[in-house]
Biopython code that builds the backbone (N, CA, C, O; Angstrom):
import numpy as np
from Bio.PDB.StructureBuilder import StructureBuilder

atoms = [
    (1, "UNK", "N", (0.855, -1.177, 0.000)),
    (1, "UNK", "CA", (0.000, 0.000, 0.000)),
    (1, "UNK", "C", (0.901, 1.241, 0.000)),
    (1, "UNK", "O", (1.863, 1.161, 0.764)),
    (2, "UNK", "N", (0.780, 2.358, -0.698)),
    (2, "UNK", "CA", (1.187, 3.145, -0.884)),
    (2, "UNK", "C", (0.946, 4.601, 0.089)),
    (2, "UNK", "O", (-0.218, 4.926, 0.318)),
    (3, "UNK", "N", (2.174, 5.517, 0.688)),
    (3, "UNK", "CA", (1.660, 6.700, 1.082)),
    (3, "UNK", "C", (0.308, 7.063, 1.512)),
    (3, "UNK", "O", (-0.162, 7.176, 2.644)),
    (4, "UNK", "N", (-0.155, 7.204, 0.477)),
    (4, "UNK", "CA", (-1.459, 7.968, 0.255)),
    (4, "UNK", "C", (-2.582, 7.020, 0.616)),
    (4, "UNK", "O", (-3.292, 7.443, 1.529)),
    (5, "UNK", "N", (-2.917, 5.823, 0.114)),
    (5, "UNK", "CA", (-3.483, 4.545, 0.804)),
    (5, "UNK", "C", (-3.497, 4.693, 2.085)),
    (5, "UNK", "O", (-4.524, 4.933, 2.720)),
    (6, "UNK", "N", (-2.110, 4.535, 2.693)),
    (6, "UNK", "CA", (-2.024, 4.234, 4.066)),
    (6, "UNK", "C", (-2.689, 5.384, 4.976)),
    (6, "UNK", "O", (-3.286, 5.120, 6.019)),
    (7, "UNK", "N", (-2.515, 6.762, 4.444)),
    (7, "UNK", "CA", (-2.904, 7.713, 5.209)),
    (7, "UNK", "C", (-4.637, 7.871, 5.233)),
    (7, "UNK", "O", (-5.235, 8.059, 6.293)),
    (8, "UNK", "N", (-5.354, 7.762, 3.871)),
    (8, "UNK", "CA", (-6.405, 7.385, 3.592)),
    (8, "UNK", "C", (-7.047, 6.387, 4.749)),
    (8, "UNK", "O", (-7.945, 6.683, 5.537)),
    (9, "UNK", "N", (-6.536, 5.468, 4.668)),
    (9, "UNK", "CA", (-6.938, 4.392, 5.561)),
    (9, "UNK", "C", (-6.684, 4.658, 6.884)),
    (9, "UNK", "O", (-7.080, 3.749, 7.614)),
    (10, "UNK", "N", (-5.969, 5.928, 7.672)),
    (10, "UNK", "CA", (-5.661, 6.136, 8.813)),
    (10, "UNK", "C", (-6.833, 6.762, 8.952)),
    (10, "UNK", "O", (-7.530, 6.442, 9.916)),
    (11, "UNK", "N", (-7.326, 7.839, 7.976)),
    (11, "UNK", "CA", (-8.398, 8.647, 8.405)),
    (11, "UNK", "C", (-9.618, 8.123, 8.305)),
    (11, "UNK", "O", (-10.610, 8.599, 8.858)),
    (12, "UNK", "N", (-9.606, 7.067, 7.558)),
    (12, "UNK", "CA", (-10.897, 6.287, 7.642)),
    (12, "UNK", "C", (-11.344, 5.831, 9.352)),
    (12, "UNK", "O", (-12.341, 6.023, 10.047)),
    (13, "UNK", "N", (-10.155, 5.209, 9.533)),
    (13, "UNK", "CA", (-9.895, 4.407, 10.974)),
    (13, "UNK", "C", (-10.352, 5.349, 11.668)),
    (13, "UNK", "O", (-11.335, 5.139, 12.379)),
    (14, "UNK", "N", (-9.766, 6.562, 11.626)),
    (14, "UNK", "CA", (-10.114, 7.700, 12.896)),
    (14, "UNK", "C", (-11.530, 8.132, 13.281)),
    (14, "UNK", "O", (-12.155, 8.080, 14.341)),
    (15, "UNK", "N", (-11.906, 8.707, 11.691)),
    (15, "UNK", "CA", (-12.833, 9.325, 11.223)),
    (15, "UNK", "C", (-14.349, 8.579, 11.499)),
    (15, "UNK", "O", (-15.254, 8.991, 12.225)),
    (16, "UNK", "N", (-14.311, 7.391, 10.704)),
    (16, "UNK", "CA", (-15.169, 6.361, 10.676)),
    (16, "UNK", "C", (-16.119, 6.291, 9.686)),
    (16, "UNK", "O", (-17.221, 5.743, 9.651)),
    (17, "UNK", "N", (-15.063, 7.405, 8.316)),
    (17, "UNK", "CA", (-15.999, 8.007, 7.463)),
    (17, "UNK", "C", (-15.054, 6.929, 6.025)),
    (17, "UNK", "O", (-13.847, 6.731, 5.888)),
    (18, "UNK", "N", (-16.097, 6.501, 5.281)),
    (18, "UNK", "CA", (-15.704, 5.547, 4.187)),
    (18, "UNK", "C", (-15.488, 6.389, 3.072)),
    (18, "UNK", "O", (-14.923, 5.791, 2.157)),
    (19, "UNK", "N", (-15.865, 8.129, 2.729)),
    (19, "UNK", "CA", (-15.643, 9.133, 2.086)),
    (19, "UNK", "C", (-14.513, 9.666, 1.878)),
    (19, "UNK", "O", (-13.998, 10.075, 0.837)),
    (20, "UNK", "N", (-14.012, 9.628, 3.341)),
    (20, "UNK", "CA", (-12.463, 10.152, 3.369)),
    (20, "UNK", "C", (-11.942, 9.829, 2.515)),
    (20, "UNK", "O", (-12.045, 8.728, 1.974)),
    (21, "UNK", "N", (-10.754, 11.395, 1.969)),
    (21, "UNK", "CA", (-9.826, 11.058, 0.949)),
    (21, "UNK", "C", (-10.420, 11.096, -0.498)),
    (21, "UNK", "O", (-9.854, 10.646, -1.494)),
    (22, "UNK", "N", (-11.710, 11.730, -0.462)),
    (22, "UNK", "CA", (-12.209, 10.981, -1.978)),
    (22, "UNK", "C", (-11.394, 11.730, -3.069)),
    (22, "UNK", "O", (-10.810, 11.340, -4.081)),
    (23, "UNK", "N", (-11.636, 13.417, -2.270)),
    (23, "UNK", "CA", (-10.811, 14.358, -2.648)),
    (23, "UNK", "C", (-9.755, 14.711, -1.996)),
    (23, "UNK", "O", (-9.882, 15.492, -1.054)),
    (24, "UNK", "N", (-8.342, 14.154, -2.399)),
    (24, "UNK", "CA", (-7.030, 14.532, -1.557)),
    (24, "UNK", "C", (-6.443, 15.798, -1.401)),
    (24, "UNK", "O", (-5.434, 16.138, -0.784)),
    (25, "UNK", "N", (-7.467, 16.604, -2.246)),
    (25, "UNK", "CA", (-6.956, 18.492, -2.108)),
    (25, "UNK", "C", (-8.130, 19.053, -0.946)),
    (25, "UNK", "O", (-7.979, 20.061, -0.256)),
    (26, "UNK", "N", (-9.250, 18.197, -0.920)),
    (26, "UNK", "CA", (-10.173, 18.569, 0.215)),
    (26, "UNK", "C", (-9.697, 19.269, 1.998)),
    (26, "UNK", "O", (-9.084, 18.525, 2.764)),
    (27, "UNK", "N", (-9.939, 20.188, 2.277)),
    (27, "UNK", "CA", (-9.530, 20.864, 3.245)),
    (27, "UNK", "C", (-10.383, 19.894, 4.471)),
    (27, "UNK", "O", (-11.605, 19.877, 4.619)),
    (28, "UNK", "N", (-9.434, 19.163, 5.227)),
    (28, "UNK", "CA", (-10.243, 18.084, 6.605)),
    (28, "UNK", "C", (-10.760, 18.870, 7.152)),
    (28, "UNK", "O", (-11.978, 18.705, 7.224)),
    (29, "UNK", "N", (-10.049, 20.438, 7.996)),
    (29, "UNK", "CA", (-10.544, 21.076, 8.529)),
    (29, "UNK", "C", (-11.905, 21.720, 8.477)),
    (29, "UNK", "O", (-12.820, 21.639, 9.296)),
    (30, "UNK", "N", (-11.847, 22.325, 7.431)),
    (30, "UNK", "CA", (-12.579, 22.954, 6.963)),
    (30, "UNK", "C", (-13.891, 22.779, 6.356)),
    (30, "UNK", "O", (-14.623, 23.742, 6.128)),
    (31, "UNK", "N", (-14.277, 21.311, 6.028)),
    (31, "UNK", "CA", (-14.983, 20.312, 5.765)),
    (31, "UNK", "C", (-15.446, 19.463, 7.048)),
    (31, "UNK", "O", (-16.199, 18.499, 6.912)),
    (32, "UNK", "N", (-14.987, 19.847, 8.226)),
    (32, "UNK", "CA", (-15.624, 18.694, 9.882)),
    (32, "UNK", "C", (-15.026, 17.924, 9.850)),
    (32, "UNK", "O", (-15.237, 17.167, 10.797)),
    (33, "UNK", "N", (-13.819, 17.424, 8.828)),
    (33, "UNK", "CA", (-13.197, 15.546, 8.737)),
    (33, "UNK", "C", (-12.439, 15.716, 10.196)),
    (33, "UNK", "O", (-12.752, 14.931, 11.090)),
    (34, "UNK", "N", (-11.748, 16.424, 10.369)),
    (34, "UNK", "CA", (-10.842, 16.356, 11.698)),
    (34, "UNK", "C", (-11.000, 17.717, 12.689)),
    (34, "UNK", "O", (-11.074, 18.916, 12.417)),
    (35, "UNK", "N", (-11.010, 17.233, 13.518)),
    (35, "UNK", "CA", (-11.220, 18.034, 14.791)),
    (35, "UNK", "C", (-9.862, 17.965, 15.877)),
    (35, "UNK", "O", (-9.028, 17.061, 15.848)),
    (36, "UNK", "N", (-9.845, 19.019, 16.743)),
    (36, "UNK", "CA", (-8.140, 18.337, 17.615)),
    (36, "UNK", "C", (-8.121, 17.156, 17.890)),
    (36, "UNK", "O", (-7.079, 16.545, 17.652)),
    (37, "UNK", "N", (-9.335, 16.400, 18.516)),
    (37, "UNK", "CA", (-8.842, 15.037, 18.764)),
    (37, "UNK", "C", (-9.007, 14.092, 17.722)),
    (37, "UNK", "O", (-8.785, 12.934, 18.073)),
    (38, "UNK", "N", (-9.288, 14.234, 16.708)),
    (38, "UNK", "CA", (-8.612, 13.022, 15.872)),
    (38, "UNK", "C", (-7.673, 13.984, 14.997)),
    (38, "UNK", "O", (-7.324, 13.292, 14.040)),
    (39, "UNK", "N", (-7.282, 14.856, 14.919)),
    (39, "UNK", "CA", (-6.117, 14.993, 14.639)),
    (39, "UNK", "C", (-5.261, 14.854, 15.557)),
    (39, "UNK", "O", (-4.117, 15.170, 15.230)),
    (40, "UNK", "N", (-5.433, 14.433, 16.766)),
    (40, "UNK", "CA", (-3.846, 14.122, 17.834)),
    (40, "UNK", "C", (-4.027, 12.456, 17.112)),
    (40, "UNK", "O", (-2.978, 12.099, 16.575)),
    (41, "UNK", "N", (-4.635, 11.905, 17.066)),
    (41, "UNK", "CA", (-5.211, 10.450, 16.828)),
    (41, "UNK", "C", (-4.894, 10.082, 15.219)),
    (41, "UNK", "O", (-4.721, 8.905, 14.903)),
    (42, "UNK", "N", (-4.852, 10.763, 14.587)),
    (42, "UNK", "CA", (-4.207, 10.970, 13.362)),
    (42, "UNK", "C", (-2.582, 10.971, 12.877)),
    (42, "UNK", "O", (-1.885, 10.279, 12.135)),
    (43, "UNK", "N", (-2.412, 12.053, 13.660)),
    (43, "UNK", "CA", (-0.520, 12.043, 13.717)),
    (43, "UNK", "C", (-0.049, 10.976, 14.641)),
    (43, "UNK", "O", (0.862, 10.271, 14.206)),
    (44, "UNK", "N", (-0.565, 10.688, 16.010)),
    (44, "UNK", "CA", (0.207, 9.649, 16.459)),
    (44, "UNK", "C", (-0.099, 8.062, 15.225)),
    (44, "UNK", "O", (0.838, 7.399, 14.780)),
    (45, "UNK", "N", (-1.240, 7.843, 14.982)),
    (45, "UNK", "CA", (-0.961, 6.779, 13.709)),
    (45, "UNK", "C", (-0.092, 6.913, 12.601)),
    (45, "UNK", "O", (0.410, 6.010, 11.932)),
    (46, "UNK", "N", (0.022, 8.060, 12.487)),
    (46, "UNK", "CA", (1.110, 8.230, 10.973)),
    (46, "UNK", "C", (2.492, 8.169, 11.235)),
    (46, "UNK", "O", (3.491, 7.980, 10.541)),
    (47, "UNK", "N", (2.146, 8.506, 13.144)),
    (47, "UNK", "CA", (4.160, 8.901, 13.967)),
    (47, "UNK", "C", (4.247, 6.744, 13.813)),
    (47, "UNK", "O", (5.322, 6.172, 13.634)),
    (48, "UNK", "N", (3.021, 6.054, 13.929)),
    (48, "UNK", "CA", (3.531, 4.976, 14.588)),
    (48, "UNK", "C", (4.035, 3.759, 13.144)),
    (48, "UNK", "O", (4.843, 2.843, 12.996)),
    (49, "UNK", "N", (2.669, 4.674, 12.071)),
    (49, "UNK", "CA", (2.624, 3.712, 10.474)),
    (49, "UNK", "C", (4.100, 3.997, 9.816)),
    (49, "UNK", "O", (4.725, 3.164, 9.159)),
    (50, "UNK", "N", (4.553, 5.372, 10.123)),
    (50, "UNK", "CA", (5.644, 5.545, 9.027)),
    (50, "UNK", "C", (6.992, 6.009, 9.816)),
    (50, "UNK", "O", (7.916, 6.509, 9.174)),
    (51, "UNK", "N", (7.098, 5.793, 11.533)),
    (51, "UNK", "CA", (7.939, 5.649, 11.649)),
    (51, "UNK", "C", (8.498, 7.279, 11.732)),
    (51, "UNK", "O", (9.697, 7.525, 11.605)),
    (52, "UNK", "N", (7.279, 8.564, 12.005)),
    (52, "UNK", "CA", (8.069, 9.649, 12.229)),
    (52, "UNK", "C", (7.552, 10.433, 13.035)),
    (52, "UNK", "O", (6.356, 10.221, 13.234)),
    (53, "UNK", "N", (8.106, 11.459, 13.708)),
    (53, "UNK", "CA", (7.658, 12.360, 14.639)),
    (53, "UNK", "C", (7.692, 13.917, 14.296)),
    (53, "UNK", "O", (8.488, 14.773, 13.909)),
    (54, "UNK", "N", (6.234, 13.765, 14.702)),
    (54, "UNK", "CA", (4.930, 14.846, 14.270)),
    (54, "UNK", "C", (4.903, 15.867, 15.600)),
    (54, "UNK", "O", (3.761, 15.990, 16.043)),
    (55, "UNK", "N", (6.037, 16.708, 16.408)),
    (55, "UNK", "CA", (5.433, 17.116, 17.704)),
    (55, "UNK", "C", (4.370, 18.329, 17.256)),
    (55, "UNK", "O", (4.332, 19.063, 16.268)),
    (56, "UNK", "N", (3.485, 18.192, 18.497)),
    (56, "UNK", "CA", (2.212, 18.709, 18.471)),
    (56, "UNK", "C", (2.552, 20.188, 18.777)),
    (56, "UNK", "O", (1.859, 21.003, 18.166)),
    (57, "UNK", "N", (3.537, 20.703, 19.650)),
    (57, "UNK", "CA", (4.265, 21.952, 19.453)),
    (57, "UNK", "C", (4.404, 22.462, 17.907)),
    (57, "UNK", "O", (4.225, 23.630, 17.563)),
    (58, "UNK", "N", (4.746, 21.411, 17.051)),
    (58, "UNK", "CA", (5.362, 22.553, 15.844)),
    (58, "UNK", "C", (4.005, 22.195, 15.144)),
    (58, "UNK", "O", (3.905, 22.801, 14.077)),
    (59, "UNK", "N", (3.133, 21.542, 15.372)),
    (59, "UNK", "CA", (1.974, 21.131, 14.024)),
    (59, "UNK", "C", (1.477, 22.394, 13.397)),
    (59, "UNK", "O", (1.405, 23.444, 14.035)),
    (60, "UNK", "N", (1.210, 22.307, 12.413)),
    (60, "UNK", "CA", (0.604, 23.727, 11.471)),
    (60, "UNK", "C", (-0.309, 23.003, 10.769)),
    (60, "UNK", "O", (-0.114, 22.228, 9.832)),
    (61, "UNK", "N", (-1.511, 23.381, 11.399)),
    (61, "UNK", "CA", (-2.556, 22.664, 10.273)),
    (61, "UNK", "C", (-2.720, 23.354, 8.527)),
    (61, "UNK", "O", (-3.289, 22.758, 7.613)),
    (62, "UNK", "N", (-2.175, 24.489, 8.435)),
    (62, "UNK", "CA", (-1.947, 24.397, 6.879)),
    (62, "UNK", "C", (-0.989, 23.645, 5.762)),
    (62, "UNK", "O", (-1.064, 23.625, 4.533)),
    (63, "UNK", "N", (0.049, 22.966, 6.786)),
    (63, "UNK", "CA", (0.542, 21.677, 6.751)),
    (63, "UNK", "C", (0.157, 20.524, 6.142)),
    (63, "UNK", "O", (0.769, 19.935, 5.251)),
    (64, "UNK", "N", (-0.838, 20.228, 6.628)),
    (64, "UNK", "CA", (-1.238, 19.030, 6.860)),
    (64, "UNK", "C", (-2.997, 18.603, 6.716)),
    (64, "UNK", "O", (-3.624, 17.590, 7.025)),
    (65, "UNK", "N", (-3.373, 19.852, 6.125)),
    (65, "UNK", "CA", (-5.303, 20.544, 6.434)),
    (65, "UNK", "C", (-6.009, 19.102, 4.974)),
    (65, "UNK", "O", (-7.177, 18.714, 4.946)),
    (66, "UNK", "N", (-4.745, 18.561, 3.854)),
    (66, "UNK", "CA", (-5.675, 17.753, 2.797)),
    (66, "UNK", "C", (-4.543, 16.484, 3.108)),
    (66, "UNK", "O", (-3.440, 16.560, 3.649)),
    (67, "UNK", "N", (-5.374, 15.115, 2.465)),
    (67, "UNK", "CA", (-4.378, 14.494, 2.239)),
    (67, "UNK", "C", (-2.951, 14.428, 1.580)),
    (67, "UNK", "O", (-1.933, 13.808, 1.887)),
    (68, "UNK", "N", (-3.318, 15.476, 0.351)),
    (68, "UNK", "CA", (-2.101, 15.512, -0.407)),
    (68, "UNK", "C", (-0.659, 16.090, 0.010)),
    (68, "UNK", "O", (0.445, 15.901, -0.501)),
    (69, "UNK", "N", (-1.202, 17.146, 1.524)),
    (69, "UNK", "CA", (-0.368, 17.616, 1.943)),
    (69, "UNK", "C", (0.444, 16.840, 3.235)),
    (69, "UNK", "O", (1.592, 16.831, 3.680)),
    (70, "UNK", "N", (-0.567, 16.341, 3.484)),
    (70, "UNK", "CA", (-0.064, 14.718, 4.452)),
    (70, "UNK", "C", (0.905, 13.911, 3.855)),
    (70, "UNK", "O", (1.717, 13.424, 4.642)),
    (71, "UNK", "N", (1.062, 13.590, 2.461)),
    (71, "UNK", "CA", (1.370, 12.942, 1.846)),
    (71, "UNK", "C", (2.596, 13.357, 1.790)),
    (71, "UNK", "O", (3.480, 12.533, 2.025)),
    (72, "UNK", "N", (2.921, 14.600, 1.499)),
    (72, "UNK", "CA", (4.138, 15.625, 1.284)),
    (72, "UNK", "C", (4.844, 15.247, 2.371)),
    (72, "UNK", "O", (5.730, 14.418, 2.578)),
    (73, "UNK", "N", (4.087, 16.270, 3.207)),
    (73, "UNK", "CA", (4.722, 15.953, 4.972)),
    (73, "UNK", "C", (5.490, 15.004, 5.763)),
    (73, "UNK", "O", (6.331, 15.141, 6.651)),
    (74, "UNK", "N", (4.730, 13.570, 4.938)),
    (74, "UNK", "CA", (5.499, 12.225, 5.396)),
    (74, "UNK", "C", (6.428, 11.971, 4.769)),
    (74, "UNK", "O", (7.397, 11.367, 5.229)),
    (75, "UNK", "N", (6.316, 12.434, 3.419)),
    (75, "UNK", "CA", (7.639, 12.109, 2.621)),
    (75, "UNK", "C", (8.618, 12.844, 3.138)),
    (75, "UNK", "O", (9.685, 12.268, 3.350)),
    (76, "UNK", "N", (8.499, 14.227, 3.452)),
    (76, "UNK", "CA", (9.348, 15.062, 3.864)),
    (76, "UNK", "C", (10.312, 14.650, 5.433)),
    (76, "UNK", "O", (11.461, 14.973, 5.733)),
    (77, "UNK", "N", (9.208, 13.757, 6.264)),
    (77, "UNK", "CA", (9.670, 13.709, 7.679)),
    (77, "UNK", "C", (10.534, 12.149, 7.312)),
    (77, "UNK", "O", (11.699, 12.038, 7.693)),
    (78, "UNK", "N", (10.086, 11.390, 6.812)),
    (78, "UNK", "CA", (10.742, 10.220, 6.094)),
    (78, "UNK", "C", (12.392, 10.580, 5.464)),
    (78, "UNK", "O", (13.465, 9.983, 5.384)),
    (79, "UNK", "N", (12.001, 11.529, 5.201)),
    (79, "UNK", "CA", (14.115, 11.659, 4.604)),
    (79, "UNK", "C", (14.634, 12.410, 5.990)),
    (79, "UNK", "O", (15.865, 12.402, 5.997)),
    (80, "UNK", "N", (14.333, 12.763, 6.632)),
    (80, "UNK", "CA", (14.847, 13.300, 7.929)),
    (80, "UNK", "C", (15.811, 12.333, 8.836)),
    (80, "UNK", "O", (16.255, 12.737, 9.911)),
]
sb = StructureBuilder()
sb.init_structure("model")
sb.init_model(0)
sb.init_chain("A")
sb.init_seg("    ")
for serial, (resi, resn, name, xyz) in enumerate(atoms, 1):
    if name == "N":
        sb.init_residue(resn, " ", resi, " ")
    sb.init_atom(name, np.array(xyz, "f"), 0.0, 1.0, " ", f" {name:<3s}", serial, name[0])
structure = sb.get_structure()
């Protein structure tokens, strides 16, 4: 499974929504998909799926607000 799969499938898990992801430029925020607590519930699955750390000090939800930018993010914390 790929990146984007995996993260998809995190927010499904969280969410409990089978929609998620349909649109990966879709704003979570801004749309009700994530709220603070499944976004703490979100990053710790992605800190635990891919092996990186997300502190909640530096989070910027314009970061991280669609999947596609999730997608970025992990790739980005992945070469770190």
């Amino acid at each position: 499974m790929d990146v984007k799969a995996e993260i998809i499938a995190i927010l499904k898990d969280v969410t409990g929504l089978d929609d998620v992801g349909s649109d990966p430029d879709a704003n979570l925020f801004q749309d009700g998909v994530l709220d603070s607590m499944a976004t703490v519930e979100v990053l710790v699955a992605m800190q635990d799926k891919f092996d990186i750390q997300v502190p909640v000090s530096e989070f910027d939800r314009n970061q991280w607000n669609t999947v596609n930018k999730m997608v970025d993010r992990v790739g980005e914390l992945e070469e770190e």
